[in-house]
C-alpha positions in Angstrom: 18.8 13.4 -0.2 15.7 11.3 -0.1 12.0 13.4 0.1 10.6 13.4 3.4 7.3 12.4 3.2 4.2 12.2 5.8 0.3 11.0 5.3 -2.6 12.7 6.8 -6.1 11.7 7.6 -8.0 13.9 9.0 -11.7 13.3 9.5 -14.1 16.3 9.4 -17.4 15.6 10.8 -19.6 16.1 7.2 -20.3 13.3 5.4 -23.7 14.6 3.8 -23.0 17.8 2.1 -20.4 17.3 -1.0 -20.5 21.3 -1.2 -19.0 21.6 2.5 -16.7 18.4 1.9 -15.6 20.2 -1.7 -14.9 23.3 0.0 -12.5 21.9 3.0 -10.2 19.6 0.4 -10.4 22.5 -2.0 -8.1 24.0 0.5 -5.7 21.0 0.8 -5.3 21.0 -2.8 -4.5 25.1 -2.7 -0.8 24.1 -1.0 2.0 23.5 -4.2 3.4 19.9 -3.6 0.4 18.1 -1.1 -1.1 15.2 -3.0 -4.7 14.6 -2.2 -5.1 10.9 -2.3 -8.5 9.7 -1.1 -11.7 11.7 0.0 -14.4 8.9 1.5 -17.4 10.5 2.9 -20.5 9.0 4.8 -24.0 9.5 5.3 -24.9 7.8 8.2 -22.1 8.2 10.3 -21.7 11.8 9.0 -18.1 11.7 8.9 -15.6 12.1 5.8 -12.0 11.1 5.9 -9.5 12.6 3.9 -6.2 11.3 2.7 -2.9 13.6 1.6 0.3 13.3 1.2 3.3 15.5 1.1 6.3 17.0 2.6 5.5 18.3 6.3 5.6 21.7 5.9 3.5 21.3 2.8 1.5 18.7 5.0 0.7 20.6 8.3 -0.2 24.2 6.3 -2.6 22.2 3.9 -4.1 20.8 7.6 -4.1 24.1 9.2 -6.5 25.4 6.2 -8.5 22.7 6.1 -9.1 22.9 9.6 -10.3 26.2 9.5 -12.4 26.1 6.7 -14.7 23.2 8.2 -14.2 25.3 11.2 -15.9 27.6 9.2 -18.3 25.3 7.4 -19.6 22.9 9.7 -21.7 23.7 13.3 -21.2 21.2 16.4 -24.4 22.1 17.9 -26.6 21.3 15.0 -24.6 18.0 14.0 -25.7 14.4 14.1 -23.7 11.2 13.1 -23.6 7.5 14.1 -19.6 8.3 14.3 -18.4 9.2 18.2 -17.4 12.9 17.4 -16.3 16.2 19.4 -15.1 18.7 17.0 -15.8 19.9 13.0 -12.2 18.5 12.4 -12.8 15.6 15.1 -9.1 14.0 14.7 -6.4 14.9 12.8 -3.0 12.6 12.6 0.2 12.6 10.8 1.8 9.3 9.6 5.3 8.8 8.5 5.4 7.3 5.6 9.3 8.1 4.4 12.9 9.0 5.4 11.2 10.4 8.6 10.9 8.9 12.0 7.9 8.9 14.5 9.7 11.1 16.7 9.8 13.9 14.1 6.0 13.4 12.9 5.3 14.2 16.8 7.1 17.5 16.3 5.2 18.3 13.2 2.1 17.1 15.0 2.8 19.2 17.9 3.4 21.9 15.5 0.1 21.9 13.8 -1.7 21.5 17.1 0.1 24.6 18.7 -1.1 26.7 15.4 -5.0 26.0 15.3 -5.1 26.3 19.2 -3.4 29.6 19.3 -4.6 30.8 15.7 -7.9 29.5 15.7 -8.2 29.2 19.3 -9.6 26.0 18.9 -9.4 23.8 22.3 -7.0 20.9 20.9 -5.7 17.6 22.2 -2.0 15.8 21.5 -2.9 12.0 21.1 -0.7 9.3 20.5 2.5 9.4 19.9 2.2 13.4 19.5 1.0 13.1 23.2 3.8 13.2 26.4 0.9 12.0 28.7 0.2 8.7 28.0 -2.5 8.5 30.9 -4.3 10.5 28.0 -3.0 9.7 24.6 -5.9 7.5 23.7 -7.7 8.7 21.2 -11.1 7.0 22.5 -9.9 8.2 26.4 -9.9 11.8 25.2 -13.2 11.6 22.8 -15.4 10.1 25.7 -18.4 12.6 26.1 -17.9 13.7 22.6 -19.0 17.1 21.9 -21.8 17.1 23.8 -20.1 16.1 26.8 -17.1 18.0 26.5 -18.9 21.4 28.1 -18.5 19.9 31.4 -15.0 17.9 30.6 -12.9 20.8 28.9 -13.2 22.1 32.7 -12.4 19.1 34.7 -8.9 18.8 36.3 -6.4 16.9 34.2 -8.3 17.7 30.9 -7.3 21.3 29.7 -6.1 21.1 26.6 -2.4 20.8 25.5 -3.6 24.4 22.9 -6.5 27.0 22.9 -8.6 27.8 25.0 -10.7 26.0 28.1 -13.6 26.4 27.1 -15.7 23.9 24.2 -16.5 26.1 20.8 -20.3 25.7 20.7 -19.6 26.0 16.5 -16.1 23.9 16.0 -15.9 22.0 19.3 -12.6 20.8 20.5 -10.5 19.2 18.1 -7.5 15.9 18.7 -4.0 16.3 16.8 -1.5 13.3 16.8 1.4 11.2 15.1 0.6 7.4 14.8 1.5 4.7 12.7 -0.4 3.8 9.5 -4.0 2.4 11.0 -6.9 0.8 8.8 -10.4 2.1 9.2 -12.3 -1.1 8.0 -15.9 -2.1 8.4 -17.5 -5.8 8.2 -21.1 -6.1 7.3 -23.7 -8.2 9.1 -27.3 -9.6 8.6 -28.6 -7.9 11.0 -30.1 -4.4 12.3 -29.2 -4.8 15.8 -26.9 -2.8 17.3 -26.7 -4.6 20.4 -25.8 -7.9 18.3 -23.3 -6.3 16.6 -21.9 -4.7 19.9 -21.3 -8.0 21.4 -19.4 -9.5 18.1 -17.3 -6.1 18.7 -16.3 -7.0 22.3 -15.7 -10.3 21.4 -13.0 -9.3 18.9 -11.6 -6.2 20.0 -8.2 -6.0 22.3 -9.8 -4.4 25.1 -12.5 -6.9 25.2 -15.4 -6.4 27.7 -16.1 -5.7 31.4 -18.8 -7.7 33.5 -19.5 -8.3 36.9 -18.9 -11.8 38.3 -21.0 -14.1 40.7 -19.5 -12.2 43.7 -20.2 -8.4 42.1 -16.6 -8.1 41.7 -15.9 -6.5 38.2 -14.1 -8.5 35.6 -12.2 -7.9 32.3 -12.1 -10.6 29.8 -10.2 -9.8 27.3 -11.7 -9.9 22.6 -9.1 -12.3 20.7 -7.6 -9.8 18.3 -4.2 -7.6 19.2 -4.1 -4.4 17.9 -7.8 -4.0 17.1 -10.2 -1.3 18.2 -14.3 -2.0 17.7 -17.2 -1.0 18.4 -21.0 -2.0 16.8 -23.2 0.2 15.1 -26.4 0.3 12.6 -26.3 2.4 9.2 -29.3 3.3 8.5 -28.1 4.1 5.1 -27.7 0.6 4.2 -29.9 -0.9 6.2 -27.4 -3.3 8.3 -25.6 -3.5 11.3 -21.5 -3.3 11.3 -18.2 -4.2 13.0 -16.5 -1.1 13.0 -12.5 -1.7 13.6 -9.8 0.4 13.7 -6.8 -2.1 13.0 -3.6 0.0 14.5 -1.3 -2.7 13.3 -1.8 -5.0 10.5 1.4 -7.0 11.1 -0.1 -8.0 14.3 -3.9 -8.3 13.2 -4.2 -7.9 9.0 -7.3 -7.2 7.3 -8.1 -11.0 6.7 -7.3 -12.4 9.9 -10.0 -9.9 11.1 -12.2 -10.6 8.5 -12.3 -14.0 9.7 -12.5 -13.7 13.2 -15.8 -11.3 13.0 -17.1 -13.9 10.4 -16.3 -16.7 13.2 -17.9 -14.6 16.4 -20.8 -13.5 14.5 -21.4 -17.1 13.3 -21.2 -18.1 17.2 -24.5 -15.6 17.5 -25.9 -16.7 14.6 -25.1 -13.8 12.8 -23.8 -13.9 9.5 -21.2 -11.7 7.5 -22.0 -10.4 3.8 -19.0 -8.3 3.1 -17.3 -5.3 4.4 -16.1 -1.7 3.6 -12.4 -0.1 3.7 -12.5 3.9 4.9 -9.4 5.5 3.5 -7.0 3.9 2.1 -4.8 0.3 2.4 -1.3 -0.8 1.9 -0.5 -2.9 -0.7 0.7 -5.7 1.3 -2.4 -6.1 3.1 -4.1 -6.8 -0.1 -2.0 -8.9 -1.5 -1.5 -10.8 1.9 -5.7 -11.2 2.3 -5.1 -12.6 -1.2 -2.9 -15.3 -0.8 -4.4 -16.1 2.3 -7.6 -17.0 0.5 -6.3 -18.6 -2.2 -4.4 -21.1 1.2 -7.5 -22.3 2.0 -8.7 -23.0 -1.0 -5.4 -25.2 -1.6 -4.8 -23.2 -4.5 -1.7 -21.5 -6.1 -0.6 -18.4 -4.9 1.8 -17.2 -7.7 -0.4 -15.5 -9.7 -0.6 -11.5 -10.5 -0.7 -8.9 -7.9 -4.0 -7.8 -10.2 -5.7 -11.3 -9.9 -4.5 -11.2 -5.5 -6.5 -8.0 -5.4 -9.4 -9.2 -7.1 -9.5 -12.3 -5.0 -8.8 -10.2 -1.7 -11.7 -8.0 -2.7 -14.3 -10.7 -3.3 -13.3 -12.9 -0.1 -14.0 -10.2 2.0 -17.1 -8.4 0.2 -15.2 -5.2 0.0 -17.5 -4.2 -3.2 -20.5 -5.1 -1.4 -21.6 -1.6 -0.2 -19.9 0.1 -3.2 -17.2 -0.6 -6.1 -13.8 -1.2 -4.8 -11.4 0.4 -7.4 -7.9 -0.3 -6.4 -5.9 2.4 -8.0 -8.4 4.9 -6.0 -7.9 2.6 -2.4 -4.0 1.1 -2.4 -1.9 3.5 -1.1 0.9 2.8 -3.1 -0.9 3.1 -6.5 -1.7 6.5 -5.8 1.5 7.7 -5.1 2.7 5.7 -8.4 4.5 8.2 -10.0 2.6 7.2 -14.1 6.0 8.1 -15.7 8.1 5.5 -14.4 6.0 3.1 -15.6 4.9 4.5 -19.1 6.2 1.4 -21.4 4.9 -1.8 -18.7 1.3 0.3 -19.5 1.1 0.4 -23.0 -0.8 -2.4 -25.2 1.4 -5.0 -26.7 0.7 -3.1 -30.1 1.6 0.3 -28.8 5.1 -1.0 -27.3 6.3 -2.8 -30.5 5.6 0.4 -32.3 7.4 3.0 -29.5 10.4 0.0 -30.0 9.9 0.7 -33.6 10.0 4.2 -33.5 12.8 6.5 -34.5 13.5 7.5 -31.2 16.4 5.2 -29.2 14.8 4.1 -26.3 13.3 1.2 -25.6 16.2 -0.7 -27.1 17.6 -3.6 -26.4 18.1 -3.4 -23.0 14.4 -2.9 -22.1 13.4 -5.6 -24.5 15.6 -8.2 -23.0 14.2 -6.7 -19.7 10.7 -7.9 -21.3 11.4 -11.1 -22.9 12.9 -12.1 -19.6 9.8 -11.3 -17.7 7.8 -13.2 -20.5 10.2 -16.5 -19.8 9.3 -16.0 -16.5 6.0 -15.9 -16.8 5.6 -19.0 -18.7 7.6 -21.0 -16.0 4.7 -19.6 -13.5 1.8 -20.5 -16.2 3.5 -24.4 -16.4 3.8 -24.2 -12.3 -0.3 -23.0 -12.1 -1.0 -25.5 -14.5 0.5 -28.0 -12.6 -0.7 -26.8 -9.2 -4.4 -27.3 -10.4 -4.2 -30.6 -12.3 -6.5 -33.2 -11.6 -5.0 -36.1 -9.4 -2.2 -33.9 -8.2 -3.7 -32.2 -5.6 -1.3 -33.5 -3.0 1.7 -31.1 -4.7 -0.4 -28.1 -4.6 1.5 -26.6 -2.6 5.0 -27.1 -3.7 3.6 -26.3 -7.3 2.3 -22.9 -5.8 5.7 -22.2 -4.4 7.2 -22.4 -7.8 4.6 -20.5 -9.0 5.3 -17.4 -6.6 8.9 -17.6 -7.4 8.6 -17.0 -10.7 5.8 -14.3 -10.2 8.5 -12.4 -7.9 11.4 -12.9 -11.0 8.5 -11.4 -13.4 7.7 -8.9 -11.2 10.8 -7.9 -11.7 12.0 -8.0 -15.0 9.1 -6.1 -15.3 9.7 -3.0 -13.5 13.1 -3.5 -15.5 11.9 -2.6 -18.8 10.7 1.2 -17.9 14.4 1.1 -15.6 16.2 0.9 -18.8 15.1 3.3 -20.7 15.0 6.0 -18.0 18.6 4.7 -17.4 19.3 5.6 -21.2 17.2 8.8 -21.4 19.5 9.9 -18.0 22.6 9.4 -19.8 21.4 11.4 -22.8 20.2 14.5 -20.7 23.7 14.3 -18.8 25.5 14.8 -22.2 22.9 17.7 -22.8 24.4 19.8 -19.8 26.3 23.2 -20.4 30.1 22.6 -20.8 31.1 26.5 -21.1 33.5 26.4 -18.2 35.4 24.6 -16.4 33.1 24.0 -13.2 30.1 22.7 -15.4 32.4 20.4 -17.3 33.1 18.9 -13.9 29.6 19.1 -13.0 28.4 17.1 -16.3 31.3 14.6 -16.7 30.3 13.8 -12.8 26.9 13.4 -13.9 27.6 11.4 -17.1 29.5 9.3 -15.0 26.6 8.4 -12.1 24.2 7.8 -15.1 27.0 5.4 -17.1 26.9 3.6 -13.2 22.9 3.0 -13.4 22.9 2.2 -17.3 25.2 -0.5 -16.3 23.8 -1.7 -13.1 20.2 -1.8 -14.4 20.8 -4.5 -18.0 23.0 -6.8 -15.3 19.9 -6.7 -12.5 18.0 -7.9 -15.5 20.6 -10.8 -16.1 20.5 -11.7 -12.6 16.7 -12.0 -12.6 16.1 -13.9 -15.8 19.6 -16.4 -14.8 17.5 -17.3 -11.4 14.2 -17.4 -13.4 15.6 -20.6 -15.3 15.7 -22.6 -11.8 12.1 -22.3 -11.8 12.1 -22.9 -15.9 14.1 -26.4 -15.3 12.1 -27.7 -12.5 8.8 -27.4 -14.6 10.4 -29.1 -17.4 11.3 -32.3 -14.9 8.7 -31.9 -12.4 6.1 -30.3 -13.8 2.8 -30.9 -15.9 3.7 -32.8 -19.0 1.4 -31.5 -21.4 3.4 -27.7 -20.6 6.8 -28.9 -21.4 7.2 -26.9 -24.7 5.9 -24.1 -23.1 8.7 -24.5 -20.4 11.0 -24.8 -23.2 10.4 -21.1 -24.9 10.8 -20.1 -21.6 14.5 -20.9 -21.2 14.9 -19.6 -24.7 13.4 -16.6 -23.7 15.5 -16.5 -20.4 18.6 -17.0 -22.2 18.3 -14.2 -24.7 17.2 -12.2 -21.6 20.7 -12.9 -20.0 22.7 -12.3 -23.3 20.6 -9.3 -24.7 21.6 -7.1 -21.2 24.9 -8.5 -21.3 25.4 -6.6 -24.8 24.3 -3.4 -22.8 26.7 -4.2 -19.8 29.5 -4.0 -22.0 28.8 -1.5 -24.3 27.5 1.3 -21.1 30.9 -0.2 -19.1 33.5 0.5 -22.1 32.6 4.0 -21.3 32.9 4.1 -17.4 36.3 5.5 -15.9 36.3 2.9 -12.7 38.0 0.2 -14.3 38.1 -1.8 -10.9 34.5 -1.8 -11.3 34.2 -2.5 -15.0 36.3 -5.4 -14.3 34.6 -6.9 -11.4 30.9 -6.6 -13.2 32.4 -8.0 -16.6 33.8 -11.1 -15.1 30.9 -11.8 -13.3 28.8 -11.3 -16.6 30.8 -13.6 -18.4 30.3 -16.3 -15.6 26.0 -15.8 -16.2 26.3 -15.5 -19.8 27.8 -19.1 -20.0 25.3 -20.3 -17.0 22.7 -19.4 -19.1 23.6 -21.3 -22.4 24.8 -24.3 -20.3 21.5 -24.2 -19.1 19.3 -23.1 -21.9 20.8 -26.2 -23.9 20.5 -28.6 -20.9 16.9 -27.8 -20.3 16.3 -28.1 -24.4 17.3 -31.4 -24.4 14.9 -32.6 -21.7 12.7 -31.0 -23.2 13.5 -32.9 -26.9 13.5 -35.6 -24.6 10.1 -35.3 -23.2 8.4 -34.8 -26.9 10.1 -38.3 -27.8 10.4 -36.9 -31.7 
């Protein structure tokens, strides 16, 4: 069965001391299987968020100590920050992030909160999804006062907390728990020091909007023009400027760019310009890559290039190193939780993987080098379709270049996560053959497993055969439709893609004369014959246009 995995973000309010903020994730790191992703103090809004991972037990015990300790570590009543606060641990969600639902975060959320409210007695809040009363499951709702304020709150009716006790800790303050879905904390720079400037750009943009008072004194609510965004306006003194700050709580509504934008658009309307802007915490992957391409669309410029050069221009279309370097192994979510051995061959130099091929050990073979050659065919169709994209007195068919472009970055993509596939696929058959065979329950237990490996070393070599067979749609269109001066280039392409699709084929058949479902063996054989003799009908087909092209 699949892990269960959850995120949490707590945010501790500390953003000056590195001792205290050492001491607190020291703590999360102490529980055996919680990943600590991202730490991201600051200064002037006094305020670090902190980003782990793990399963929930291992999840809610590493935020129970954590909790504590900068209950411990950090006094309310002494504590300043730009950053609307109430407690030392001022919020502290859980996020699904896989083979768990919302509904069971909640209960781990609820969980957590019960334990620091009757352990630490620490007032704490449910918020969000974690919350059954939804008159007070905003986050901002329950935070309004902040700690100062919360003296006299904690004792109004209606706001006793869900755990702990009813009075606010004069050291810890009161403290919010939660489930919610996966939120980005993102900041957008201005030229200016005004608060109130940046205010209004922040109720401009934000859901809620702003409230005013018509010509009659009636109130009125008009309404920012983003969904899904939360905003206010602050100044950091730190850097000197103003900022949008924006809680985005979903990007499929409102992305990172599309808010970019819209700040850059409202603060132009004030005369206000934007410089750049700042990610807290961490991003999806997606969202980069989507900010990415839609730069590179309004630039009329080909979007099938390398997730690497989407990030980079993502990163310099919104300023997101402007404040500070933007290292995207340290901010995508995603990379982080890469686990490094999957992809141990796709990271060597090309030097270092022709001599680990060389090597006297089996693996990589040929299946992962026809995974690789494949993924270099691919990549010269998407070189030919750049090419062509960007040629001078073309720029009518940018576009439809760029669309051939990202096909064949999708096909490389994936004949490229192919080539580490392989050779774990190999390496899993190997250790199956290594299991004990004394008696007669592990002979069943390691002929089972030699059998689900045998599946996989199959499946993977024909996924590869698929891949590089549709790659050579892409390879034949840039040999007739493409720039001129590329044909060859196309050419070694569809040789490439053709010993792709006859080099996995070999592995097909050699992993499938060993596998016991012969209905299965049958079916994936026939059909492996069939893209075998696709790909030499049209590896010879697109040679001779080629030929043809040359004129020689």
């Amino acid at each position: 069965m699949s892990q269960k995995l959850i995120e949490c973000v707590p945010n501790f309010s500390e953003g000056v001391s590195l001792d205290i903020i050492k001491q607190i994730t020291n703590q999360v790191e102490s529980v055996e299987g919680v990943r600590l992703l991202n730490v991201d103090p600051g200064k002037a809004t006094n305020r670090t968020v902190v980003t782990f991972v793990g399963e929930p037990e291992r999840v809610i015990e590493a935020a129970f100590l954590a909790i504590k300790k900068a209950g411990e570590l950090i006094d309310m009543s002494k504590q300043k920050g730009e950053h609307p606060r109430m407690g030392a641990t001022d919020v502290c969600p859980l996020i699904p992030i896989s083979n768990i639902s919302m509904e069971e975060t909640a209960a781990y959320a609820q969980q957590l909160a019960k334990r620091v409210g009757e352990e630490l007695q620490i007032p704490v809040y449910l918020y969000e999804q974690a919350q059954p009363n939804k008159s007070r499951s905003n986050l901002s709702v329950i935070r309004a006062g902040e700690y100062e304020g919360f003296f006299k709150k904690i004792k109004q009716p209606g706001w006793a907390p869900d755990f702990g006790p009813t009075e606010n800790d004069v050291k810890r303050g009161a403290t919010v728990i939660g489930a919610r879905d996966f939120l980005v904390a993102y900041n957008v720079n201005l030229n200016t020091t005004s608060t109130r400037r940046a205010s209004a750009i922040a109720f401009d943009v934000r859901e809620a909007g702003r409230k005013i008072t018509d010509e009659s004194g009636k109130p009125q609510h008009i309404p920012g023009s983003l969904k899904a965004v939360k905003a206010i306006g602050w100044y950091i003194e730190e850097y000197g400027v103003a900022q949008i700050s924006m809680n985005l709580t979903n990007i499929e509504v409102t992305p990172v760019h599309k808010a970019f934008d819209e700040v850059c658009t409202k603060a132009n309307d004030r005369g206000i310009r934007v410089t750049g802007s700042e990610l807290v915490g961490l991003i999806p992957l997606k969202a980069m890559l989507d900010a990415g391409k839609y730069f590179l669309r309004k630039q009329q410029r080909s979007v099938g290039v390398s997730e690497k050069e989407l990030i980079k221009i993502a990163i310099k279309s919104m300023g997101l190193d402007e404040l500070g370097p933007f290292i995207p192994e340290e901010r995508i979510i995603e990379y982080l939780l890469k686990d490094k051995a999957s992809s141990k061959l796709i990271s060597m130099n090309l030097a270092d993987f022709a001599d680990e091929t060389a090597s006297e050990s089996p693996a990589p073979g040929g299946g992962s080098i026809s995974a690789y050659v494949g993924a270099l065919g691919a990549s010269l169709a998407g070189m030919v379709a750049n090419l062509s994209s960007h040629k001078k007195g073309w720029d009518s068919r940018w576009e439809e270049f760029s669309n051939w472009a990202e096909k064949a970055q999708l096909y490389k993509d994936e004949l490229i996560s192919l080539v580490d596939k392989d050779t774990f696929a190999f390496n899993s058959i190997m250790q199956a053959f290594a299991l004990p065979k004394a008696t007669d329950e592990e002979k069943a237990v390691r002929s089972e497993a030699i059998q689900t490996a045998t599946k996989q070393a199959i499946e993977i070599p024909f996924k590869v055969m698929e891949a590089a067979l549709n790659s050579m749609e892409v390879i034949k269109a840039m040999v007739l439709t493409g720039n001129p001066n590329s044909v060859t280039d196309a050419g070694v392409a569809a040789l490439c893609a053709r010993t792709a699709v006859l080099g996995a084929f070999m592995n097909v058949k050699i992993n499938a004369s060993s596998y016991k479902d012969k209905d299965f063996v049958i079916d994936i054989i026939y059909r492996g014959n069939e893209m075998e003799r696709q790909a030499i009908a049209l590896e010879a087909e697109i040679i001779e246009l080629v030929n043809d092209k040359i004129g020689l």
